[in-house]
N, C-alpha and C positions, 0 to 999 in steps of 0.2 A: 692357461696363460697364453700359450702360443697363439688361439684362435682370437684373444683379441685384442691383440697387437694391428691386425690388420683398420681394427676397427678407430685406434688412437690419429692415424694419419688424416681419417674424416673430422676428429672432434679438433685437432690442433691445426689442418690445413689452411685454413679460412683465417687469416689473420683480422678481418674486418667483422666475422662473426663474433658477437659479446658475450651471446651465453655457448660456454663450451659443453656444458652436459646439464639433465635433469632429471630429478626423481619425480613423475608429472601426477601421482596422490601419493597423501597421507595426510597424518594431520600432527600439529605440533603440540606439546604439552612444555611444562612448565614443572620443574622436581625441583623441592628445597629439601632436602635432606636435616636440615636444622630445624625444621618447620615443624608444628607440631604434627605427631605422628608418621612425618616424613610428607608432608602434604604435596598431591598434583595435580596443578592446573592446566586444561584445556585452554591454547591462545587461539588457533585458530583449529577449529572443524574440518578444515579442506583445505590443503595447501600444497604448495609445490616448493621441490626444493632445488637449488640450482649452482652452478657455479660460474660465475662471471669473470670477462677479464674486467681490468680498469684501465682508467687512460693514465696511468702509472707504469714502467714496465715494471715487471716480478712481481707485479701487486693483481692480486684476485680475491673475491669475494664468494663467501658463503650465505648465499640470498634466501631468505622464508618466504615467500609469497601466497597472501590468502585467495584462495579459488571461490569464485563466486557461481552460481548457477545464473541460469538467465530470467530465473522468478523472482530472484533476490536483488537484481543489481538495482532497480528502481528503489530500492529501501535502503542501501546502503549510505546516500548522505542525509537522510532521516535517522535512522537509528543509529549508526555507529561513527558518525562524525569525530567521537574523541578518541577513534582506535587507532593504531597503526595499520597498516595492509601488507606493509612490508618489513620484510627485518632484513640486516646485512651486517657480515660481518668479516673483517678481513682474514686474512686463511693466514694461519701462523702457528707453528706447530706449538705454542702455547695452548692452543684450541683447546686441548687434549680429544680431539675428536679421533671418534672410535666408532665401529658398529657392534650392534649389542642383540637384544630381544629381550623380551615384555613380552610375558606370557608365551602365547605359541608366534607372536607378530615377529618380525624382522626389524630392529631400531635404527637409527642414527645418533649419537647423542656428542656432546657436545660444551664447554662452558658458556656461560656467561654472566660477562664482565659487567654490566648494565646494573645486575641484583646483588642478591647479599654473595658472602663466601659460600662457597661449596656449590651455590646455586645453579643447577645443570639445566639445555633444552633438550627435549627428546623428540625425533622426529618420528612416529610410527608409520612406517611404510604399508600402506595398502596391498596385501599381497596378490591380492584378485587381477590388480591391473599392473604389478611391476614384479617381473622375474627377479632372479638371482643373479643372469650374467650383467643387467643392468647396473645392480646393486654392484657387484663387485667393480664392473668397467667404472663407476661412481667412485668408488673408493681410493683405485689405482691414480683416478685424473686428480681428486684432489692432494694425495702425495706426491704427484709432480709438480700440482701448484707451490706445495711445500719446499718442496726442493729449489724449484724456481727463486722464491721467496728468501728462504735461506740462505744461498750459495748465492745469489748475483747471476745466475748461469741459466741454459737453457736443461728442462728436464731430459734431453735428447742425451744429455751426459751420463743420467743416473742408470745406474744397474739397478738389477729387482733386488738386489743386497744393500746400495743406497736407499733406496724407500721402502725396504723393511723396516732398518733403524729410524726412520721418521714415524713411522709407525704407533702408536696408544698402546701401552703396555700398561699392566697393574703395577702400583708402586713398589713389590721387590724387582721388581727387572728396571726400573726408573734408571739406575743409578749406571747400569752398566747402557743404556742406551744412550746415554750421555758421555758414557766411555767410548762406546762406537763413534758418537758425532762428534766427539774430537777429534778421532783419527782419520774422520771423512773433510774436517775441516782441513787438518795437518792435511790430507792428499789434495786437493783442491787447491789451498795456500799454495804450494808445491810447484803444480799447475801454473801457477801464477792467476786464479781465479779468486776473488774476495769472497768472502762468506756474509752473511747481515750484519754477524755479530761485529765487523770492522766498518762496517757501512752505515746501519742506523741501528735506531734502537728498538728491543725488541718489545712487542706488546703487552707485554707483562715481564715483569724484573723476575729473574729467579736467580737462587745459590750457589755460586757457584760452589764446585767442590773436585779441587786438584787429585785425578786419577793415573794412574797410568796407563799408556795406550795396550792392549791386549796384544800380543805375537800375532798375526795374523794366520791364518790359515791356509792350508797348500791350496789353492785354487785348482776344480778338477780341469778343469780348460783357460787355458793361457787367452788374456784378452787380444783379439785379430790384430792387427798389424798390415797394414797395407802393402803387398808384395811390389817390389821394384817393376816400373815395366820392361816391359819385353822391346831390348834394345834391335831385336832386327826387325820393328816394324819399319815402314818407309815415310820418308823425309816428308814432313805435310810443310806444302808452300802453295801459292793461291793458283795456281796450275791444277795441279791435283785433288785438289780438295773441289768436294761432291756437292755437300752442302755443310750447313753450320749454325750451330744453337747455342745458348747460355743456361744455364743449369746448376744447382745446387748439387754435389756429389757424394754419396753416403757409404758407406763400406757395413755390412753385414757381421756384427761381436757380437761372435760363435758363445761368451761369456754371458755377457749383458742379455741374447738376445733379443737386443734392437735394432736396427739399422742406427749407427752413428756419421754424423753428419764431419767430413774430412775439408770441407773444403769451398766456401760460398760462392754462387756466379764463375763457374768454371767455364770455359772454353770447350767444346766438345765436337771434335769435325769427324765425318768419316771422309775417309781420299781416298783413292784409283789408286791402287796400286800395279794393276795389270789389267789385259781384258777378263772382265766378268769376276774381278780380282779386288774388294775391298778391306780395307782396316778404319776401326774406331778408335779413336784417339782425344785424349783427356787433358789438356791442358792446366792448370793453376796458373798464379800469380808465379809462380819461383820453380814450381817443378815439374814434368810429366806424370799421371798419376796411373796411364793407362796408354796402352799400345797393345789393341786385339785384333785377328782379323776375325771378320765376320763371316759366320758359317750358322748352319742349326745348331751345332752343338753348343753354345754360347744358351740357348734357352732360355732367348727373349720373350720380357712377359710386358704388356703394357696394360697401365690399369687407369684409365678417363675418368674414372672417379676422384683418382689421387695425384691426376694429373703426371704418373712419372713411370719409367722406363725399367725394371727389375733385371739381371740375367748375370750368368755362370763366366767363371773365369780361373781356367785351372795353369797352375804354373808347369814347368816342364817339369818336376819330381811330383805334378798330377794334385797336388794342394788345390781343393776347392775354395774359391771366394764368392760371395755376392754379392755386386754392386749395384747401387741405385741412385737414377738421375730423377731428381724431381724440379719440373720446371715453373716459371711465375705463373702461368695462367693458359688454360685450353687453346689458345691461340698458339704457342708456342707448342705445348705439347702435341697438337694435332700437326704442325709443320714436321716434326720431328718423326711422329711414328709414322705419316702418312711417305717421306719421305726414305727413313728409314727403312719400312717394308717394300720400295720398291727396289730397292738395294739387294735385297735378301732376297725378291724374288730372282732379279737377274744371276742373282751369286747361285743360286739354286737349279736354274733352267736353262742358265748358259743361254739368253739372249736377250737383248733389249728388252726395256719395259714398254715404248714406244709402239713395239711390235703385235703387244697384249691388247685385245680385246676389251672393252671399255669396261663390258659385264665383266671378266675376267679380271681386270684390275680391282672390281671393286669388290668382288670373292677376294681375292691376296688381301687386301689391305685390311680389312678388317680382320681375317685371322688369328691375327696376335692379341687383340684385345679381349681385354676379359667380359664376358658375354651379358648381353642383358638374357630376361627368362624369355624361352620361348612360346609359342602360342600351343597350349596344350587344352586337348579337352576336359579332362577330368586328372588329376592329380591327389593322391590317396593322402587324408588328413594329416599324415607319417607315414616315416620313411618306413615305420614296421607294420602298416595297418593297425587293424583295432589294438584296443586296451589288452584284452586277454593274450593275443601274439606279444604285445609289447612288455608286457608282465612275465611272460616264460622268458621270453630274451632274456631277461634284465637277471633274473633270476639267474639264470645259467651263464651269463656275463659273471655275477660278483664269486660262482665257483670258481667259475675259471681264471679267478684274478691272479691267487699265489702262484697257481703255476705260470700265469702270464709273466710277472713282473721276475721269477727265477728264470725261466728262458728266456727273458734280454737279457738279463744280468750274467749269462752265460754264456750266449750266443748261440745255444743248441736250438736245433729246427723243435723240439718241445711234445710232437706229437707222434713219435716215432715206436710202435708198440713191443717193447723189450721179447715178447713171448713170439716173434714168428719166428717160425721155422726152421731149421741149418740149411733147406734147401734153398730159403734166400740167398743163402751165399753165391748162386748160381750167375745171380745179379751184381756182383759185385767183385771181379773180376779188376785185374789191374789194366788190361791193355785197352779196354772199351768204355764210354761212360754213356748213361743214358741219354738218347737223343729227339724219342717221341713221345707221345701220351695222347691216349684215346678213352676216351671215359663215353661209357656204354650208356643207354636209354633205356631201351628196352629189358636187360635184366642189370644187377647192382654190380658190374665190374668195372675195374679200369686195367689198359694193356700202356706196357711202356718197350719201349724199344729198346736194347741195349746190344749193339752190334749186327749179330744174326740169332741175337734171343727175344724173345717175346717177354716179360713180366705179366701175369693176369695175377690181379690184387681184386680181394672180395669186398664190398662198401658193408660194414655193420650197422646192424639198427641203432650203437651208439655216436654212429658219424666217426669209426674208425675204420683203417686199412687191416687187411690182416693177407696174408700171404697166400696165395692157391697152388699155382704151378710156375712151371717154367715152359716156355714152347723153344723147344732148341733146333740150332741148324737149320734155320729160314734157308730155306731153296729153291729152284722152278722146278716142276716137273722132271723133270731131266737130271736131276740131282745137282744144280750148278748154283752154290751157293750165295747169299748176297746180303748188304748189309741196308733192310728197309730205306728208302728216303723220303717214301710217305707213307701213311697209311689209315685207314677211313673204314669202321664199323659200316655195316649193310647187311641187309634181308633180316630185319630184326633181330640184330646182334651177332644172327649165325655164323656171319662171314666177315672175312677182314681184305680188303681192298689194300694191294702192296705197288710199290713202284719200285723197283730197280734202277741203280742210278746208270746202268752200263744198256740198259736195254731201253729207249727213250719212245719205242713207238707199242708197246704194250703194256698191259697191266696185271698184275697176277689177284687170284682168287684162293684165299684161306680158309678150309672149312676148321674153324674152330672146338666143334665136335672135336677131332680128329688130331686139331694142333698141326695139319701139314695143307702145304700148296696143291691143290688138285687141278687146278684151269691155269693155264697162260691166254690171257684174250687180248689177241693181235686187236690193235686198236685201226692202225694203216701204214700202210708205207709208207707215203708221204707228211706223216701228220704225224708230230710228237705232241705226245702226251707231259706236259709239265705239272698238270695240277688238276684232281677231281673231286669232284663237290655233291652232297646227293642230290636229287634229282626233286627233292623240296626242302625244308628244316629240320623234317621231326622224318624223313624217310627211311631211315634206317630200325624205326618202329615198324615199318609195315611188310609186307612179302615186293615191294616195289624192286623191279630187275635194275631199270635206268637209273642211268645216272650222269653228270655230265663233267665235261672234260675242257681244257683248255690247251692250246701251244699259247707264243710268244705272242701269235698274232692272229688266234682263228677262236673260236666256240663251236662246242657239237657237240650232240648226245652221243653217248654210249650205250649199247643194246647188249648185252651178253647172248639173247639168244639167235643173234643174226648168226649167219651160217659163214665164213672167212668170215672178212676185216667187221669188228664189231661198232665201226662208226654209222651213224645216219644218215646217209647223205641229205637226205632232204631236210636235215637239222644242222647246216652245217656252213657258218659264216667265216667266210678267211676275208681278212683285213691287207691290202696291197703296203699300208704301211706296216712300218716297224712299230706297233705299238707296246710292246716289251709288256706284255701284262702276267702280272705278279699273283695275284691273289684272288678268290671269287668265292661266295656265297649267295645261297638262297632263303628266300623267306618261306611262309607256312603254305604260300598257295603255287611257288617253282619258279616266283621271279628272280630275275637272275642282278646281283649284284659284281662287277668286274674291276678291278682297279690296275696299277699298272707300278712300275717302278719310276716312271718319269711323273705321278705322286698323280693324274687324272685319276677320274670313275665312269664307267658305263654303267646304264640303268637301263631294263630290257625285260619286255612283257614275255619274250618268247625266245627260243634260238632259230636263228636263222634270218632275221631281220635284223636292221637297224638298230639301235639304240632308243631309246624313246627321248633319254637325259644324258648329257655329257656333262660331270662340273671339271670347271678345270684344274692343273696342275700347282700345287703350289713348290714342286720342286724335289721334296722329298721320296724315295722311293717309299710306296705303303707295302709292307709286311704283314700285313693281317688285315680283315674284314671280317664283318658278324652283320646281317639283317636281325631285326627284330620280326620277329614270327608274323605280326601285320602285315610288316614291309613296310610302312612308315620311316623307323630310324635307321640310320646306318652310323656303326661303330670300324673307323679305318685308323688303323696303328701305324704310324711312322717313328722312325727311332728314339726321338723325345720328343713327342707327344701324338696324341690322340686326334682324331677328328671324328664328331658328332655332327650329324647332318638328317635334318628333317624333310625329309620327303616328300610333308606334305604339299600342294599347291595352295599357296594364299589368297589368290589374286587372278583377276583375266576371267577366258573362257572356260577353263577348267578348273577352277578355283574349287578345293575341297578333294579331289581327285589326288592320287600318289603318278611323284615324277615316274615310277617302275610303269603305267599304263598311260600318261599322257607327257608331252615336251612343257617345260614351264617355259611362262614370256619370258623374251631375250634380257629382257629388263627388271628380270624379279626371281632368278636363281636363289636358291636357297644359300642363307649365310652359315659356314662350318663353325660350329662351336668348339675349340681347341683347349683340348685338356691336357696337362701337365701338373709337374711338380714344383712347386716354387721355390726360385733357385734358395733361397735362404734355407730350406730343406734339405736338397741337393748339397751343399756346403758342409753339413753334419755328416750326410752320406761319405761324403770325402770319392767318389767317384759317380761316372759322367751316366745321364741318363741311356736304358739301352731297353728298352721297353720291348715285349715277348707280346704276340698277338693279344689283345683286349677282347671279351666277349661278354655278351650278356647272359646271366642267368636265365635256362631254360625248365620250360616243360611246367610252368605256373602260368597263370591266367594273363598275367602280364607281368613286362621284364621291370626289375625294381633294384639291381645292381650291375653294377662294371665290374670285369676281375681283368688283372694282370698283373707283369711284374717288370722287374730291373735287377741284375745285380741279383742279390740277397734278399731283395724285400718283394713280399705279396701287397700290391695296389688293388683299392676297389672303391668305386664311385658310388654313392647312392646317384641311383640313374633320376628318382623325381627330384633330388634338388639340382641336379645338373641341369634338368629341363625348367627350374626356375630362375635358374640363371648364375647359381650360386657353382662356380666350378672349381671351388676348392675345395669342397667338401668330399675329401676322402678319407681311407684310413688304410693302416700301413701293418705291417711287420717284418723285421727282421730276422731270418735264420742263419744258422750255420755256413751254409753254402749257396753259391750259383744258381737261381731256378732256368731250368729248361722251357719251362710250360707251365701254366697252371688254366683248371676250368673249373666251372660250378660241378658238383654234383646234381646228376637230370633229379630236376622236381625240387630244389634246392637255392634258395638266394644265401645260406648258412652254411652247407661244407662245400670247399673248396680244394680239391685233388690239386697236390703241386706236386711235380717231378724235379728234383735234382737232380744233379750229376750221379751223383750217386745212391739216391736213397730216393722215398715216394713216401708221402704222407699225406692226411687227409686235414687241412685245415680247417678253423671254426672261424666263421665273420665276425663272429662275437669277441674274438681273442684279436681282432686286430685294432690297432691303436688311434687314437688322434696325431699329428704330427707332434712329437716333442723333443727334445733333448735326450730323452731318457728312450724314446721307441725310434729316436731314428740314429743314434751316434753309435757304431761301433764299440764292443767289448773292448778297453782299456783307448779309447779316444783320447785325443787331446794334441795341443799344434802349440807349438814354442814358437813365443815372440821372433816375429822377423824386422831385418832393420831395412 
């Protein structure tokens, strides 16, 4: 139900579009039930079925339309001049419309009033050309028409508990549906909203029959309530104020899950409250409905399709809401985000937008929007490959269900293997909690950090963790203890690459065998070492020594077997500015991926040269990068959200070529695709996005998911529908606790090694959810009406 929510804002947008949805084959029959032997007639062969508004409000139509081929249409006013071609019918939950099946087919069916009693049409759906989510998004829209119809009111009112009870039931449930639709009329009257039944008259007379309204039932979630704003935003008057739009404003019930419309043609400005200092603010007709200032963490989503504005809003005891501005027409919306995002970049970068590069503005601005598909070469029929993968999936999906839907309903992380060892206790210690994770290539382990202990966990052939050893009392040489702050697999597994936080210009060497530190390699005296990377993707598979290294503001290889300082010099580029850089990654052939805290990337065939590609900054410090093993994609994590960025050159003299080996035109930089969770998501979460580096599944022919996390929950992207443009297409889980980390298992888009705080487990793709109420709300959720 969640996924296609997103899809009703296309079908009801368009107030000047007439048909709101269609079932585009089947063919209609004709059932008399009274007839001899139940007889049924074929009306039309080919048809379509549809639903229409009309130039009535609350009134819409259930249209038959026969399909003609293009052999046929020359014969149609020859031969069938005395047929209909059309049928319609007003939608009224009289209908009794219902979906059914015939035979193995998929039906629609339906009364009609036209024929004798009982006389039913039945629409047989073509299954060949019309899925199921069709069928069902069909269903849902026409019991909004109902609702419409019914109530005098807009369907944006209705809960999925409101049009259930509109809903076609068999005749023993009739009687208690009727009982429901009292109570829904009593709440609506209430309202102050009419119902038909007070406004005209219904399309068939029926009995009535005096019931009593049922007790209601405790609702698991209180319906949202619009939180008071926030009184110390600043005074908005025409001085201060930035710019300024008109908007429809919707509030996100956490109950209903629909976005509920609070409040028509609203007033919306953002104002200067200082330098580099803004707030957004919501005006009504009579109230303030909003006063935020603008930052990332707000988890602005804008979607061009829907014309409107999505994003986060936590009160000070940290209550999530999501509000949505949808505006008249792309005119308006484009003034909005385009100016919008230059807001957020200044709030981000601490300088003028003015100041920004033109190609740079026009990277920022697009950003936020939700992406069209990229240019890809080949794209796998599915996200799982062939039938036979997609069949084991599936298969080992529906095992793993019961225990899926008991570990949400508990909140235990679910995978955690009762049988290891008491010497895990070793790990679990009060004063320390887990702080890295390294999951191995070349043989099946994974190491986690926890203080000055090592954890090594063994991968089983059934995608579970099992316990091995403990490596205690991490030290150098010297015996002088320390609590890892990075550390990076090498020479094919054997070794473990450490950094000490007290010692910033060397790096230590773990032979693994052994479980102890044997090399301290002075890297230089002048040159800290803040972050190493291997020396290509997949290098810690091979006897490869190099490796490379980063400060704040330089690149340069690492040589272990130089004799003193183990840097290159002749590999070895220092930057005169402060470019504060955070994070770096290589792809499969050593090109070097570099990003930075002030949220640019560097892109670079070699060390020791230039850059080939600069993109710029949109503000964010990035905390993780991953290259794709080609060097084509890059996956760069900022704290709520993602950036995807394709590499390749489109366009110019090097067109087809990777930014990593040639500069794109100044005027055709690659646009980031921005992935995130949607605040309406985020809202259930009840806490703010904090996203842990994102990577791509390795060590398969090609990358085909995203892995990361936030909080409590494991995220992950199918990577081919992200590259069609579809960026919502993730799936979730909830555990017990905090994730530190999480990555693929090497050779694996299906288990995924998470690290907690305190515990390490091996997760299954397969066991993670669609977004819903039920995979993404907290054990014992729920939020009391606020006034």
């Amino acid at each position: 139900m969640f996924m296609l929510k997103s899809l009703f804002g296309k079908i009801w947008g368009d107030a000047n579009n007439q048909e709101l949805i269609q079932i585009p084959a089947g063919a209609l029959y004709l059932v008399r039930p009274n007839g001899p032997q139940g007889s049924r007639e074929c009306i039309y062969e080919d048809a379509v079925l549809a639903i229409r508004r009309t130039t009535t409000q609350y009134h819409y139509q259930l249209v038959v339309t026969k399909a003609f081929q293009e052999s046929q249409t020359e014969l149609v006013d020859q031969e069938e001049d005395d047929l209909e071609d059309e049928r319609a019918f007003l939608i009224d939950q009289a209908l009794d419309f219902r979906l059914s099946t015939h035979g193995k087919e998929r039906t629609i069916v339906w009364r009609d009033f036209e024929g004798d009693e009982n006389d039913m049409l039945q629409f047989v759906i073509d299954n060949k050309q019309v899925n199921e989510v069709t069928i069902t998004i069909f269903e849902i829209t026409y019991l909004q028409c109902v609702y419409e119809h019914a109530f005098r009111t807009s369907h944006e009112r209705a809960t999925e508990e409101d049009l259930d009870v509109l809903r076609y039931n068999d005749q023993a449930d009739q009687r208690l549906k009727r009982e429901q639709k009292s109570a829904l009329d009593k709440k609506l009257e209430n309202a102050g909203i009419g119902s038909a039944s007070t406004t005209s008259k219904p399309a068939v007379a029926t009995k009535s029959e005096p019931a009593a309204t049922p007790a209601p039932a405790t609702p698991e979630i209180a319906p949202t309530i619009a939180p008071a704003a926030d009184t110390a935003g600043p005074q908005v008057d025409e001085n201060s104020i930035v710019f300024s739009a008109t908007a429809d404003l919707y509030l996100y019930d956490l109950k209903s899950q629909y976005f509920l419309v609070q409040e028509r043609k609203i007033d919306v400005n953002v104002v200067e409250a200082g330098r580099f200092l803004y707030w957004l603010s919501i005006h009504g007709a009579d109230k303030v409905w909003l006063a935020q200032k603008v930052e990332s963490d707000m988890n602005m989503n804008f979607s061009p399709e829907q014309t409107s504005a999505v994003w986060n809003y936590f009160t000070e005891d940290r209550q999530c809401f999501s509000w949505l501005l949808r505006f008249a027409d792309q005119e308006a919306y484009s003034h909005f985000q385009k100016r919008f995002s230059r807001v957020m970049y200044e709030t981000q970068n601490e300088e003028p937008w003015s100041k920004a590069k033109s190609n740079d503005q026009a990277y920022a601005e697009t950003a936020f929007e939700q992406g069209e598909p990229m240019d890809v070469d080949e794209i796998s029929e599915s996200e799982f490959g062939d039938e036979s993968v997609r069949t084991a999936r599936q298969e080992e999906e529906e095992d793993d269900q019961e225990e899926v839907a008991a570990n949400l309903q508990s909140g235990r992380a679910g995978s955690q293997d009762p049988t290891w060892p008491e010497e895990a206790s070793h790990l679990s210690g009060k004063q320390d909690a887990n702080s890295l994770l390294a999951v191995g290539y070349k043989f099946d382990r994974s190491f986690v950090a926890r203080g000055d202990k090592i954890g090594v966990f063994r991968h089983t052939d059934d995608n579970r963790l099992e316990f091995d050893t403990t490596i205690n009392n991490v030290g150098t040489p010297s015996g002088k203890g320390f609590k890892p702050l990075k550390m990076m697999l090498h020479d094919q597994d054997a070794q473990m690459v450490l950094m000490d936080p007290s010692n910033k210009n060397a790096i230590y060497n773990m032979d693994l065998e052994y479980g102890k530190i044997v090399d301290e390699w002075k890297v230089h005296d002048d040159v800290q070492v803040n972050n190493v990377v291997p020396n290509s993707k997949y290098a810690q598979m091979t006897a490869e020594k190099v490796m490379i290294g980063h400060s704040h503001n330089g690149l340069y290889r690492i040589d272990p077997r130089l004799s003193g300082n183990k840097l290159v010099d002749s590999q070895f580029k220092q930057y005169t500015a402060k470019n504060d850089f955070s994070v770096a990654a290589t792809d499969a052939k050593g090109r070097l991926a570099v990003a930075s805290n002030k949220g640019d990337i560097r892109l670079f065939d070699s060390i020791g040269k230039n850059a080939k590609t600069a993109l710029p900054a949109l503000g964010d410090p990035i905390i993780g990068i991953d290259v794709s093993a080609e060097g084509r994609y890059i996956i760069a994590t900022c704290k709520t959200y993602l950036l995807l960025i394709d590499t390749l050159i489109g366009s110019g003299r090097y067109q087809g070529q990777l930014g990593f080996d040639r500069a794109f035109p100044a005027d055709a930089k690659p646009q980031p695709k921005r992935l995130t969770l949607k605040p309406s998501h985020v809202a259930y979460m009840g806490s703010a996005i904090s996203f842990t580096p994102a990577r791509f599944n390795t060590g398969s022919d090609q990358e085909t998911s995203i892995v990361t996390s936030t909080g409590a929950y494991v995220v992950s992207w199918s990577f081919n529908e992200v590259k069609k443009g579809n960026l919502g297409s993730y799936v979730l889980k909830r555990y017990g606790g905090d994730i530190i980390q999480d990555e693929h298992a090497y050779g694996s888009d299906q288990a995924i090694v998470v690290a907690f705080e305190h515990d390490v487990q091996m997760a299954k793709r397969s066991q993670l959810l669609k977004p819903s109420r039920k995979s993404l709300a907290p054990s014992g959720f729920g939020r009391q009406s606020r006034g």
